[in-house]
ZABAFI-724751 format. One line per 5 residues: number of its first residue (from 1); for each residue x, y, z of C-alpha. Coordinates in steps of 0.02 Angstrom, whole numbers, plus 50000, padded with zeros to 5 digits. Example, Ala and Ser with C-alpha at 12.3 -4.5 7.8 and 13.67 -1.06 7.14 Angstrom:
ZABAFI-724751
1> 50615/49775/50390 | 50684/49947/50357
END
This chain:
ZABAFI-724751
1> 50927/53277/48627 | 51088/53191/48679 | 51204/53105/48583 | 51260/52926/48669 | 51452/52923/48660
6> 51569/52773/48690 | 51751/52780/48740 | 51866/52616/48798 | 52008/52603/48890 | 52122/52459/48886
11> 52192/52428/49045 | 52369/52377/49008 | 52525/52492/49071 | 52508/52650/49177 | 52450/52815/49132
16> 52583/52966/49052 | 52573/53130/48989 | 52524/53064/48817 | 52373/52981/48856 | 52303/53140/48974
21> 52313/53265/48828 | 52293/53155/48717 | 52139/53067/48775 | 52104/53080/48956 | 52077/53278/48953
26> 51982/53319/48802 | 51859/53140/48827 | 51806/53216/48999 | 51807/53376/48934 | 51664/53319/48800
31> 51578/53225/48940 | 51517/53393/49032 | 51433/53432/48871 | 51241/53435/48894 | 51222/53370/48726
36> 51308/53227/48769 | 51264/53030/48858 | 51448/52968/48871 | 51501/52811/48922 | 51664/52747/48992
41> 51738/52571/49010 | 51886/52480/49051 | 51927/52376/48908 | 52014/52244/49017 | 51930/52091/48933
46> 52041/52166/48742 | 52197/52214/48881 | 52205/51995/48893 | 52236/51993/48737 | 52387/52078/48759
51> 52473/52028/48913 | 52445/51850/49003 | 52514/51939/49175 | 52381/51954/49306 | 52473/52069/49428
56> 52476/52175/49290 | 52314/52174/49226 | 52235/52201/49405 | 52373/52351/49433 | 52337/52453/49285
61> 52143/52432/49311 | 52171/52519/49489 | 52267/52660/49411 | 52162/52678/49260 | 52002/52694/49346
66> 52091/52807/49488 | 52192/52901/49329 | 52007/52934/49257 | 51925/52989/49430 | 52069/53101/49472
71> 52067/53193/49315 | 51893/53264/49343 | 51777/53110/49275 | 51611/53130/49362 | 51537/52959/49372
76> 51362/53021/49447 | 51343/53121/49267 | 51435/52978/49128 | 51442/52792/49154 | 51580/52696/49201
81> 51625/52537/49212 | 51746/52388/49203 | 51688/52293/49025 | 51723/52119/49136 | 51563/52173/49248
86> 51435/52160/49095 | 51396/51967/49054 | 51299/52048/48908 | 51455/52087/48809 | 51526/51913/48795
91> 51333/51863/48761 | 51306/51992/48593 | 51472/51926/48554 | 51448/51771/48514 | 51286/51826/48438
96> 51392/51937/48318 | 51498/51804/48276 | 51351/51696/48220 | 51312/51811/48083 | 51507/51877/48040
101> 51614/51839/47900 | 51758/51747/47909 | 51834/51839/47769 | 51802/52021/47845 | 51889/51947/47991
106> 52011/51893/47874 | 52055/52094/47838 | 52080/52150/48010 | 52235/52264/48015 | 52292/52178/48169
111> 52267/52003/48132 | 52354/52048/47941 | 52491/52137/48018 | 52538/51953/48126 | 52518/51847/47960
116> 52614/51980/47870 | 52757/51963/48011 | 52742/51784/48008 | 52752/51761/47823 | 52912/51883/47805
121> 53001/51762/47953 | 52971/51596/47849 | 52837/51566/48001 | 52662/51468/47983 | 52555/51619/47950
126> 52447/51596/48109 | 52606/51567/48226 | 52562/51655/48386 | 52400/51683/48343 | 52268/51681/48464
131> 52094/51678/48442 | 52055/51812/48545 | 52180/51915/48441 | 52067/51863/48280 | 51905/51899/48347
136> 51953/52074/48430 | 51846/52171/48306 | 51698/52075/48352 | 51714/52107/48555 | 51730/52284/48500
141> 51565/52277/48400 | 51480/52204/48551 | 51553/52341/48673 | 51479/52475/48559 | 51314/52404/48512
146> 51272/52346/48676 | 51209/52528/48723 | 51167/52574/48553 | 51317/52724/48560 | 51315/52843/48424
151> 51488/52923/48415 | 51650/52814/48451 | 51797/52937/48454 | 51952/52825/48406 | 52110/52849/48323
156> 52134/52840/48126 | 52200/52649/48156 | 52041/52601/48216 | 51926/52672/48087 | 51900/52513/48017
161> 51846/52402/48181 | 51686/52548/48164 | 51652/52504/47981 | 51668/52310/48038 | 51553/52361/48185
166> 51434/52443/48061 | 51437/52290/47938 | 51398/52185/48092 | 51243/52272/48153 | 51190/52283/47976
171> 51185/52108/47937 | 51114/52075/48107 | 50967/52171/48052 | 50957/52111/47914 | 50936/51930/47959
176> 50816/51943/48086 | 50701/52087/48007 | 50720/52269/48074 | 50833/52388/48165 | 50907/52308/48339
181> 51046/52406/48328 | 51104/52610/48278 | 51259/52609/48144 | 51389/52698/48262 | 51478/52851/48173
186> 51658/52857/48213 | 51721/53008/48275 | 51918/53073/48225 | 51980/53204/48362 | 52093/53294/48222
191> 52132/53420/48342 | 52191/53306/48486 | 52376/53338/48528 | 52519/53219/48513 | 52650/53245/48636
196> 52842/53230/48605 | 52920/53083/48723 | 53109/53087/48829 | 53187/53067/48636 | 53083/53184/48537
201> 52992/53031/48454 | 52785/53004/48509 | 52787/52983/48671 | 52753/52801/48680 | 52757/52654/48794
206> 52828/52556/48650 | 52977/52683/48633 | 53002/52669/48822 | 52995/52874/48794 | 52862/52919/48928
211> 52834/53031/49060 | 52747/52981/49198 | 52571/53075/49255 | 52557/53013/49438 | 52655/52857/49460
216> 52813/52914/49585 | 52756/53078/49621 | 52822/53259/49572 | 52998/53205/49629 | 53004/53070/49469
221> 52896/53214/49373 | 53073/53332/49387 | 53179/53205/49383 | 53091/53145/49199 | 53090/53299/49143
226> 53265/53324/49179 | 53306/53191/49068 | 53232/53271/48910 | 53335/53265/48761 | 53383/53448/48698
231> 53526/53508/48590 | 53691/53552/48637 | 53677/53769/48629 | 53713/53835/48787 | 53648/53974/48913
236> 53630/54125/48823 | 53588/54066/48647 | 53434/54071/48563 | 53323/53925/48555 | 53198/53865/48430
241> 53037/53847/48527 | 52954/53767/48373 | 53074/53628/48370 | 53091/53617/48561 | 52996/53457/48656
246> 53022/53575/48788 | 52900/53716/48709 | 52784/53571/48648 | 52752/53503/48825 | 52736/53662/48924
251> 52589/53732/48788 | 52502/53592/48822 | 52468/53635/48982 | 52486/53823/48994 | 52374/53956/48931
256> 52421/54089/48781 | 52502/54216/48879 | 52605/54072/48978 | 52663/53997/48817 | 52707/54159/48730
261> 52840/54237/48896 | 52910/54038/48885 | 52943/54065/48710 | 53043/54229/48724 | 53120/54158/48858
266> 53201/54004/48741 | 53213/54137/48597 | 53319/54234/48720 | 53419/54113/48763 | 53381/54021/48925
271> 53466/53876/48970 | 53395/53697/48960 | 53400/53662/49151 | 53302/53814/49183 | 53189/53805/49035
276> 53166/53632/49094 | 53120/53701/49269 | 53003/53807/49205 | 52925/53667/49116 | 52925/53564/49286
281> 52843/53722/49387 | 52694/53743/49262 | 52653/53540/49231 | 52667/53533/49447 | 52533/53668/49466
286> 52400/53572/49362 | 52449/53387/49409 | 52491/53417/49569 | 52297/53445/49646 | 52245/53281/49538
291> 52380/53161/49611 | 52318/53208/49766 | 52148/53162/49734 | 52249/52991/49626 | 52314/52949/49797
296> 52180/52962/49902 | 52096/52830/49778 | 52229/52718/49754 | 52235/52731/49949 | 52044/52649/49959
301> 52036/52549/49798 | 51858/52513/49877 | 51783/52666/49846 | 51844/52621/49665 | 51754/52465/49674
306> 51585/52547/49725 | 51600/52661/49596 | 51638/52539/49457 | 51494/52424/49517 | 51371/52573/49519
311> 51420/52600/49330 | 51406/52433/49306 | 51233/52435/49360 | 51182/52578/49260 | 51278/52502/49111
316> 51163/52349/49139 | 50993/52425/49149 | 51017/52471/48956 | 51117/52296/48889 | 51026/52169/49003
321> 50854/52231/48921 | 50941/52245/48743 | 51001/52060/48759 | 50815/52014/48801 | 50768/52062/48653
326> 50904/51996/48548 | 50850/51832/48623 | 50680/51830/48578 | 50723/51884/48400 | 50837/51752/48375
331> 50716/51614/48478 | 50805/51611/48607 | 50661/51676/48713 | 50602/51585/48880 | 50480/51440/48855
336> 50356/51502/48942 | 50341/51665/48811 | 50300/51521/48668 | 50114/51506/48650 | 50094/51411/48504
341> 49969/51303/48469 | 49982/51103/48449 | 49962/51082/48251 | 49959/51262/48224 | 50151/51282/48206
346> 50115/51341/48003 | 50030/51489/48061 | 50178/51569/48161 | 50252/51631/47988 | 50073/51735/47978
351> 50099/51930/48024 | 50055/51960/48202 | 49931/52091/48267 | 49975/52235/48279 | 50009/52318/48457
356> 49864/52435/48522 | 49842/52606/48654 | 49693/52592/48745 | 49633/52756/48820 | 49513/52768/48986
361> 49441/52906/49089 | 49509/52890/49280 | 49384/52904/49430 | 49432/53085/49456 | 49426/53147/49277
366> 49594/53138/49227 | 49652/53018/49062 | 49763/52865/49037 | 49817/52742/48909 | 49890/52564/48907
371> 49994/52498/48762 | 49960/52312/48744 | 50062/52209/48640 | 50030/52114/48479 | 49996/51960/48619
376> 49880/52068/48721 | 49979/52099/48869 | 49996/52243/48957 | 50164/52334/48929 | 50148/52517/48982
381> 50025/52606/49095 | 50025/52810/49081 | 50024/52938/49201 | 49854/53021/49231 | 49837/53192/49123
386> 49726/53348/49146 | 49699/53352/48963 | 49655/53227/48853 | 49739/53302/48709 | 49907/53291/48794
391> 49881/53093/48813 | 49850/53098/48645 | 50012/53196/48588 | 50105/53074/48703 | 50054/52915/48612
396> 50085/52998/48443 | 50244/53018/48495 | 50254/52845/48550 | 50187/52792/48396 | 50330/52850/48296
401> 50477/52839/48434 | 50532/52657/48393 | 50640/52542/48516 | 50812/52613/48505 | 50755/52773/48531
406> 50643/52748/48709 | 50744/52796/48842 | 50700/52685/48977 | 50738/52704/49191 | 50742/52524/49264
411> 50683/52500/49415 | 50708/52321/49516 | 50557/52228/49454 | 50497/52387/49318 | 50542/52520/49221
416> 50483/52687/49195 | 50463/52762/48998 | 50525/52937/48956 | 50513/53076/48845 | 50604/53233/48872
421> 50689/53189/49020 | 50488/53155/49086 | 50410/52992/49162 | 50266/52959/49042 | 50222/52795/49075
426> 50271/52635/49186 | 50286/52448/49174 | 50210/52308/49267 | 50296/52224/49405 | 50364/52084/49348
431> 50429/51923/49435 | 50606/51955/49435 | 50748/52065/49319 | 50755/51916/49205 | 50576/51962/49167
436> 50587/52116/49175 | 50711/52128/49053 | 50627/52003/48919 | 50486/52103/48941 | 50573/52281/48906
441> 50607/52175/48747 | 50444/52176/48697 | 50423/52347/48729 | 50559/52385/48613 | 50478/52267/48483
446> 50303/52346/48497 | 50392/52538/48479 | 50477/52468/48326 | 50325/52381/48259 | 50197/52538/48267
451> 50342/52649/48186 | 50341/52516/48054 | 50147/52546/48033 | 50158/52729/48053 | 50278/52736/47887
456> 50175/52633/47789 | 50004/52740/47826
END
């Protein structure tokens, strides 16, 4: 069984060292995992929050998704895409925000941290303060439980944006009756390594500190590296590796055997524009082969496009039917899906049928089933099996599956149900994907509501 995991990006500034260790490696790394349903987006609706320059903004998307590709992100096995393609994020926004408390938005580290500033400068506490900046957590609670992810690996500083997430989908659920959305688990990559920067310090954009990954090519790469700060002993005295940037950097990329000659070398006494060769040599062999893929990219920033769009698509097929259903919890549902009858509006509080299989015998011996909803329509139609017991063990399963957990392959007016990686059952064409999608809603509602009944029996 796979494990959904989320990552975002925020698309502000251009790629360095830092953030391929630190993030870009090991996230694609985890993505090859079998185990694992990753997702990846550009976070370039949170990157206006912090930069109002457009040239920018559109710049470092093109690297960032280019960055990404060239590192060894397979898009035909994760999905990714730009957050600003997926009209359903803005949508469960605003439907978070309906049921969010001021006063946990109140506690947000980075909306306390501006008041805090404020307040210490004599300033009006808000000063500055934009509402996008204020309602940041809840953007990131609608990128994560729009696909129902599982995992978020962040950093320590954003532990608490999942614990607002959780408290979100929580009371979510708990206004409008049972489980829309899975409480995310946030993931802390203690392992994941920090790099030292030009000064020694984090290598940071906000310490001006970094060293570039792609941007000016392998002549910049040398020339940056030549700039490292080191001490003053000279050729032929013996370094301290483990206080060396120099050491820090190279066994990030090198393997064991690499790191241990490059630390007798420094222990022997090699001298810092060497050792600073050296380091050059071993980060060219693995970056090199990647900027030439980052340049080809960046060279047809189409291709990009047709890549982001096909993740955008995919992203799509699982938060356009999710919305659905959020809209018919909340009423927000189509008018044509309200049959109620004149004078009868008392009896809509009344508990609804429950939804039904229906099994039949085919024309050449093999056996189906239909699941109807609580409404009597038609929402799944089996493939034909030899046995009838295996029907059966297939809408047991069902039975108990619930509406989070179907894994559903939409198709342009359908969608096909499966279990194990198997089609099991299909959907009826529909008008349209706006139907299509409202009706995947019920779907999830009827899973949900025989689960409910299987508990209680």
């Amino acid at each position: 069984m796979q494990t959904r995991v989320l990552t975002g990006i925020t698309t502000t500034g251009t790629p360095h060292l830092g953030n391929y260790v630190g993030a870009i490696r090991p996230a694609i790394a985890a993505s090859r995992r079998p185990d694992v349903d990753a997702f990846f987006f550009m976070a370039d609706y949170h990157a206006l929050i912090k930069s109002d320059d457009p040239a920018r903004i559109e710049r470092s998307r093109l690297e960032i998704a280019a960055t990404w590709l060239a590192a060894g992100l397979d898009p035909n096995k994760v999905t990714f895409y730009r957050q600003s393609d997926i009209p359903e994020i803005p949508e469960l926004t605003w439907f978070l925000t309906c049921v969010t408390a001021k006063g946990m938005l109140n506690r947000a580290h980075a909306y306390k941290a501006a008041v805090d500033m404020n307040t210490e400068a004599g300033e009006d506490p808000d000063a500055g303060v934009t509402a996008g900046l204020y309602m940041y957590p809840v953007l990131m609670a609608a990128d994560i439980l729009a696909f129902n992810a599982q995992q978020v690996p962040v950093g320590r500083d954003q532990i608490q944006h999942i614990e607002m997430t959780r408290d979100m989908a929580q009371r979510f659920n708990h206004i409008y009756g049972r489980e829309f959305f899975v409480l995310p688990e946030v993931v802390i990559e203690e392992q994941v390594a920090t790099l030292p920067g030009l000064d020694g310090r984090k290598m940071s954009k906000s310490y001006d500190n970094t060293i570039a990954l792609f941007a000016g090519g392998a002549k910049q790469l040398r020339e940056t590296i030549m700039r490292i700060v080191t001490d003053s002993r000279m050729p032929g005295e013996a370094k301290d590796p483990d206080s060396s940037s120099l050491f820090t950097l190279f066994h990030a990329f090198a393997s064991e055997t690499e790191s241990y000659a490059f630390r007798r070398a420094l222990e022997e006494g090699i001298g810092w524009g060497d050792a600073k060769q050296v380091l050059y040599e071993r980060l060219e062999t693995d970056i090199a082969p990647m900027r030439e893929r980052y340049e080809e990219l960046i060279a047809r920033p189409g291709d990009i496009e047709d890549i982001l769009r096909e993740g955008a698509r995919k992203a799509r097929a699982i938060a356009g039917p999710k919305i659905a259903e959020l809209r018919a919890a909340t009423g927000l549902r189509t008018m044509s899906s309200v049959s109620l009858p004149v004078g009868a509006a008392s009896q809509a509080t009344k508990a609804a049928k429950p939804p039904r299989f229906a099994s039949f015998r085919d024309a050449d011996g093999s056996f189906r089933f239909r699941l109807f909803s609580s409404e009597g329509d038609e929402l799944l139609l089996s493939r034909s099996f030899k046995d009838p017991k295996e029907a059966g063990s297939v809408q047991k399963r069902l039975k108990v599956l619930g509406g989070a957990a179907a894994t559903v392959r939409s198709l342009p007016r359908s969608w096909v149900l499966e279990l194990d990686g198997e089609p099991v059952a299909t959907a009826p064409d529909y008008t349209d994907e706006m139907a299509r999608d409202e009706a995947l809603g019920y779907l999830r509602t009827a899973l949900d509501l025989l689960a409910e009944q299987e508990k209680g029996e």
